[in-house]
C-alpha positions in Angstrom: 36.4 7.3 18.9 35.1 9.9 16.8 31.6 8.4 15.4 29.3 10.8 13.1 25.8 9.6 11.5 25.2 10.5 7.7 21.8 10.8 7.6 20.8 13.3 4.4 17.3 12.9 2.4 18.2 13.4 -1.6 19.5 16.3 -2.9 16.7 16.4 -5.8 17.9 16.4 -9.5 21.6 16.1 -8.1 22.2 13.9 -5.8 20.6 10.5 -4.0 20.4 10.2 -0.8 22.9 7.6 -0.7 25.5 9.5 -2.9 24.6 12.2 -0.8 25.8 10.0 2.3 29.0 9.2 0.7 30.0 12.4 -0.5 29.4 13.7 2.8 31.3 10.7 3.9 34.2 11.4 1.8 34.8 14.8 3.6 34.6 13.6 6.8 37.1 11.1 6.1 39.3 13.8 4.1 39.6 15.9 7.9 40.4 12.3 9.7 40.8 8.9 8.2 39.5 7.8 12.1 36.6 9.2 12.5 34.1 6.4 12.4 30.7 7.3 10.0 27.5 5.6 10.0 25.8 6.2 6.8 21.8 5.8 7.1 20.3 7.7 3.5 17.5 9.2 4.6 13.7 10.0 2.9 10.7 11.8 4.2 7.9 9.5 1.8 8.5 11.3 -0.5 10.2 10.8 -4.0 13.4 8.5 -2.8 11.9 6.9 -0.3 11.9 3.5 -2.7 15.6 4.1 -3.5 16.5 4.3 0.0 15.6 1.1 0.1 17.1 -0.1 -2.6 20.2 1.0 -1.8 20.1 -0.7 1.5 19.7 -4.0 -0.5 15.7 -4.4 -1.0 14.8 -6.1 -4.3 14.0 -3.9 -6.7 10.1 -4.6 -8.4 8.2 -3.3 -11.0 4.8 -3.1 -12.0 2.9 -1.9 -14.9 0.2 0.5 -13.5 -2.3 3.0 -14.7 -0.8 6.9 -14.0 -2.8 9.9 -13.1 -4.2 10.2 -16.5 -4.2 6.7 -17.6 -1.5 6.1 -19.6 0.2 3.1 -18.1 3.7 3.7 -16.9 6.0 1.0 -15.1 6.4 2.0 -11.3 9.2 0.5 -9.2 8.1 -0.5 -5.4 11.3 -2.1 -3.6 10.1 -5.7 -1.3 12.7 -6.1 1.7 11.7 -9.2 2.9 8.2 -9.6 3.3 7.5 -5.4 3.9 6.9 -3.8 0.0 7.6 0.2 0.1 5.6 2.0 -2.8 5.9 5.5 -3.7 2.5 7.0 -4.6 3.9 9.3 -7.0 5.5 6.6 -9.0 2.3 5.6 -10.2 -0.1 8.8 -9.6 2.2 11.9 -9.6 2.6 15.0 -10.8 6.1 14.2 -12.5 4.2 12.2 -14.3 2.9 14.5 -16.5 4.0 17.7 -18.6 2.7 20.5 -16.7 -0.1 21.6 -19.4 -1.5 18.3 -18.4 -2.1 19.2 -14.5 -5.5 18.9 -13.6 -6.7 17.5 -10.2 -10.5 16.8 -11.3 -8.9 14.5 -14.2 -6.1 12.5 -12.5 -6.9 10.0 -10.2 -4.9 7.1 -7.5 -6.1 3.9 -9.8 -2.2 3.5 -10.7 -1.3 3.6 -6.5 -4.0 0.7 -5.7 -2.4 -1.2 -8.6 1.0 -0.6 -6.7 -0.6 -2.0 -4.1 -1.7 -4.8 -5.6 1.4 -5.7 -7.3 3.3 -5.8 -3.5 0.5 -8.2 -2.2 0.8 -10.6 -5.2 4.7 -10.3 -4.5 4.0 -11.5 -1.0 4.1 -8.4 0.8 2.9 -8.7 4.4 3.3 -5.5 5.2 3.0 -2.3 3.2 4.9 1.8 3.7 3.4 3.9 0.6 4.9 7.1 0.8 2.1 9.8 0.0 4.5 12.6 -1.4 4.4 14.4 -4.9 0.6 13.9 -5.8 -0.9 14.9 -9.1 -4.6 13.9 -7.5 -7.2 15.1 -4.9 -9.6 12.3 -5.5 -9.6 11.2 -1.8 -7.9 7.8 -3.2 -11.3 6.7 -4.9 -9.1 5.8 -7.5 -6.7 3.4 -5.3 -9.7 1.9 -3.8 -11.9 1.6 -6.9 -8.4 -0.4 -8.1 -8.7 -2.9 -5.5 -12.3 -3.7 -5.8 -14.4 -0.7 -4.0 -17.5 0.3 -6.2 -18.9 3.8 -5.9 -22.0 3.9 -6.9 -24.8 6.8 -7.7 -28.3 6.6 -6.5 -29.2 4.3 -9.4 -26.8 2.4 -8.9 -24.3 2.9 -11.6 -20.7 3.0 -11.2 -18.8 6.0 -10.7 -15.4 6.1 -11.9 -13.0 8.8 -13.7 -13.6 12.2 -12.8 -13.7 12.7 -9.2 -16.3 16.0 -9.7 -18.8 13.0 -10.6 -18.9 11.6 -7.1 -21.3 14.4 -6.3 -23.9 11.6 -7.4 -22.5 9.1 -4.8 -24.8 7.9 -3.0 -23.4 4.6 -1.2 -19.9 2.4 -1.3 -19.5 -1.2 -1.8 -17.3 -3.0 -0.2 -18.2 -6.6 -0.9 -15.4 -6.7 -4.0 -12.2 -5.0 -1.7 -9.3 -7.5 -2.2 -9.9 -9.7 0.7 -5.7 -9.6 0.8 -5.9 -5.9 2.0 -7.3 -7.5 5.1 -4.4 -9.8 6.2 -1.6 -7.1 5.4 -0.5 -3.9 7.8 -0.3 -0.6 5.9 1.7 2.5 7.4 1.6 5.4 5.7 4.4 7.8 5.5 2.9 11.3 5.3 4.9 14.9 5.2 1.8 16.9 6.3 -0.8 16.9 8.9 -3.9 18.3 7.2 -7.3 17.4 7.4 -9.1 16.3 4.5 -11.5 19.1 4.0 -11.6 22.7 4.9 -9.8 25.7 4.8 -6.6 23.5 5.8 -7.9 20.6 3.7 -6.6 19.0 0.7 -8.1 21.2 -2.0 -7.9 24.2 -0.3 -4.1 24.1 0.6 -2.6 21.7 -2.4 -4.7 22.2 -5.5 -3.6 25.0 -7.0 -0.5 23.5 -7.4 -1.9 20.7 -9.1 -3.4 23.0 -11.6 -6.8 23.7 -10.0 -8.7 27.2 -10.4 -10.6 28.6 -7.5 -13.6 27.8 -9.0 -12.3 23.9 -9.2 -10.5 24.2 -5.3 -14.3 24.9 -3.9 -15.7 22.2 -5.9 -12.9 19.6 -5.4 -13.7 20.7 -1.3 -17.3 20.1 -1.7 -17.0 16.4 -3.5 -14.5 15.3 -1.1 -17.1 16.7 1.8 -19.6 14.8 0.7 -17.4 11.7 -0.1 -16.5 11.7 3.5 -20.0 11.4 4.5 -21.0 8.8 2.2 -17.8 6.9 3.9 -18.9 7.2 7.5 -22.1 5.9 6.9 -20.7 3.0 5.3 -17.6 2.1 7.5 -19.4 3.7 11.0 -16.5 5.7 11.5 -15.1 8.8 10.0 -11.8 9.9 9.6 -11.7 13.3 7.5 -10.0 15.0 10.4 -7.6 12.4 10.9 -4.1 14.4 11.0 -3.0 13.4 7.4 -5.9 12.5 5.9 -4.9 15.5 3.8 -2.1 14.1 2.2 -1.8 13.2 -1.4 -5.1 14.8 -2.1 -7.2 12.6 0.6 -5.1 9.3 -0.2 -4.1 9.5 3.6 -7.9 9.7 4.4 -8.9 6.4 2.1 -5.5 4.5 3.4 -6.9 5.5 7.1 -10.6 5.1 6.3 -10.7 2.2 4.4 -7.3 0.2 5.0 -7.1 0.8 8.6 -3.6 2.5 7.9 -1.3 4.2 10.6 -0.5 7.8 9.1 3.0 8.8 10.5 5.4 11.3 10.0 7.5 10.1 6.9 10.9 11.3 8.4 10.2 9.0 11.6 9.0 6.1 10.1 12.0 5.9 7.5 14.2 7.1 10.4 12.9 3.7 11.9 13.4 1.6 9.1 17.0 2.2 8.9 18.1 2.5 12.4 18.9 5.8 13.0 17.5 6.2 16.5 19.9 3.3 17.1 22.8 5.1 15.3 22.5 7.9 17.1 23.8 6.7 20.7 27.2 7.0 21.5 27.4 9.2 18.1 29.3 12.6 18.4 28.0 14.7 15.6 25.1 14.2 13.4 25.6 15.2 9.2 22.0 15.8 7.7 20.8 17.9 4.7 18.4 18.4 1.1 19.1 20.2 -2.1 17.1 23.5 -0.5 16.6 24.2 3.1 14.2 26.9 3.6 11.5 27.5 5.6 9.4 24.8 4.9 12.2 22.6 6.1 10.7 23.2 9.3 7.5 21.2 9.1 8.4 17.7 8.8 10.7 17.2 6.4 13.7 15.0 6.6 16.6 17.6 7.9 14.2 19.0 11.0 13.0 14.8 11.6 16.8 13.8 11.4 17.9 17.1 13.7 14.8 15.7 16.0 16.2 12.5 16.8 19.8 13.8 17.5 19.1 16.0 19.7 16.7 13.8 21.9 20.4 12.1 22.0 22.0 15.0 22.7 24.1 15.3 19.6 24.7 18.4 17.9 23.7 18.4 14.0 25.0 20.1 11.0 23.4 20.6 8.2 24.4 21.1 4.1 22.0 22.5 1.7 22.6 23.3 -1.8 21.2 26.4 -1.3 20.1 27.7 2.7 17.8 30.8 2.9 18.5 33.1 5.6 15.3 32.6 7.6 16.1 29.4 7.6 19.3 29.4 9.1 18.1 31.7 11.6 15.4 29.7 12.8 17.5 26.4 12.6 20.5 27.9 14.2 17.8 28.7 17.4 17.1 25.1 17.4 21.2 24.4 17.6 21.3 23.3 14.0 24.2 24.7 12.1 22.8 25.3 8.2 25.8 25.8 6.2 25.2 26.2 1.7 27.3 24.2 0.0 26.9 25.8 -3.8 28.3 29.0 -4.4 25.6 31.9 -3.8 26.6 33.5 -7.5 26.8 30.3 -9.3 23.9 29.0 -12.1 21.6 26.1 -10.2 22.5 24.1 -13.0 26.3 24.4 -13.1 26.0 24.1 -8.7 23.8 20.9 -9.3 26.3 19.4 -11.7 29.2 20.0 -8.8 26.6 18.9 -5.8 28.8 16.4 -4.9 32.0 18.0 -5.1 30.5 21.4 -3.1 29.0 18.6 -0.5 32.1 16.8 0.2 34.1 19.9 0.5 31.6 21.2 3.3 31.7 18.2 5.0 35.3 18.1 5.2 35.7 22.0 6.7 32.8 21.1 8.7 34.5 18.0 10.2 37.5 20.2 11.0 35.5 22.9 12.7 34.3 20.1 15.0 37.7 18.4 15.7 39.2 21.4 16.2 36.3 23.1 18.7 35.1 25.7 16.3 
């Protein structure tokens, strides 16, 4: 028996990761009705991650939270039992807003602590937030500030919006922290491993993107510095060098810090969740892919985590990317990952995202021929 394992992260704007599966699927059938697939949808924390989830069967949730900027927007967070999985970005990223509106000294994580808070008044005993797509880098002051930590200057005022203001911090208060947070156990699905300050830190490497001058990147550096050491006098332990605590502009560092959170590798904790270590024995071939594979592909994301876990099973991987850059393919084809592009190199992204399933499922059929046949 012939058994591959569908295991593709979304194809952004196109494709989920579970149409993704099943066009993929389709093809594999269309070279050999036998052949026996496992489908397990696939997410790296990221955006998706929830609707992974959901399309495993989790009840779909909604809460009405602050975003990045304040306006309140209704997040979905999927509960699976007694384990809620919360995107970050659903309540504090930068999709959230039009791109004149980026600013990282503005938006803060208030809206991701009320996420929180929503999936422990649903019952949730055990929390994954995905960290991906941030619009902040307020070293989740925000988040904690939304579930009762006070910040406070040397006069003891509150500090709240703004995250340049907590240059005036001067000590934390913990007393109000929703004693809930306690009783619950928090992973946190991260895509990155940097530190939260430095030349590698937060600022430093994600800001820009967020709309940050230079001037702004040193002084984001300098207030998240200094928020670090305000933290590790008041917890007696610091964790700004965590691996992670980077992530989601220092959210990983607060989640660590403050929540006692385990900071993983997104791709291996989803992996986890849906079984695909398990899939992957007695499997012969292993289907992954994202709407762009390019270098970046390399470090963490869901097609290099997926091609990670078949071959410490000793099953050979393909996979389908909308569009594949050559160094890509070089580089993955050295690990024994065939990268094959499913759109048409001459054709419009828009008119190849519009045929993303139709170009998937034909891949995956010649692909599944190559295969049977030896090639």
């Amino acid at each position: 028996m012939t058994i591959v394992v569908i295991a593709p992260d979304k194809f952004k704007g196109a494709l989920t990761a579970m149409q993704a599966s099943q066009a993929i699927e389709r093809g594999v059938k269309r070279a050999s009705p036998e052949i026996e697939c496992k489908l397990c949808p696939m997410a790296d924390g990221g955006e998706g991650t929830v609707e992974t989830f959901l399309d495993r069967g989790a009840q779909r949730m909604t809460a009405r939270v602050r975003g990045p900027l304040g306006k309140r927007v209704d997040a979905v967070f999927a509960l699976d039992g007694h384990t809620a999985i919360v995107e970050m970005s659903s309540a504090s990223g930068l999709g959230l807003l039009e791109k004149s509106q980026y600013d990282p000294t503005k938006t803060d994580t208030f809206g991701t602590g009320g996420l929180i808070t929503a999936a422990l008044s649903a019952g949730a005993r055990r929390i994954i937030v995905g960290l991906g797509g941030s619009a902040t880098n307020d070293a989740g002051t925000g988040m904690l500030r939304a579930l009762g930590v006070r910040f406070l200057d040397a006069s003891g005022d509150e500090l709240r919006e703004g995250i340049l203001t907590y240059q005036r911090l001067a000590s934390i208060d913990l007393e109000g922290l929703d004693d809930r947070v306690r009783d619950v156990q928090i992973d946190a699905a991260v895509d990155v491993d940097n530190p939260l300050c430095g030349p590698d830190g937060a600022s430093h490497t994600f800001a820009k993107q967020k709309g940050a001058t230079p001037e702004q990147i040193e002084q984001l550096d300098a207030v998240l510095e200094h928020i670090a050491d305000v933290a590790s006098k008041a917890l007696g332990h610091d964790e700004r060098n965590t691996p992670g605590a980077g992530a989601a502009g220092g959210l990983g560092f607060a989640l660590s810090a403050f929540l006692d959170a385990k900071l993983e590798r997104g791709v291996r904790l989803i992996a986890r969740e849906a079984g695909l270590p398990d899939a992957m024995r007695g499997a012969s071939l292993c289907m992954t892919g994202e709407g762009k594979i390019d270098m970046q592909t390399l470090h963490g994301k869901t097609v290099a985590g997926v091609a990670d876990i078949a071959r410490g099973c000793k099953v050979p991987v393909v996979a389908f990317g909308g569009k594949v850059d050559d160094d890509a393919k070089a580089a993955l084809s050295e690990r024994g990952i065939q990268a094959i592009q499913t759109a048409p190199a001459d054709m419009p992204a828009e008119q190849a995202m519009a045929r993303a399933g139709e170009f998937l499922e034909e891949a995956a059929a010649s692909a599944a021929n190559a295969f049977l046949h030896g090639d």
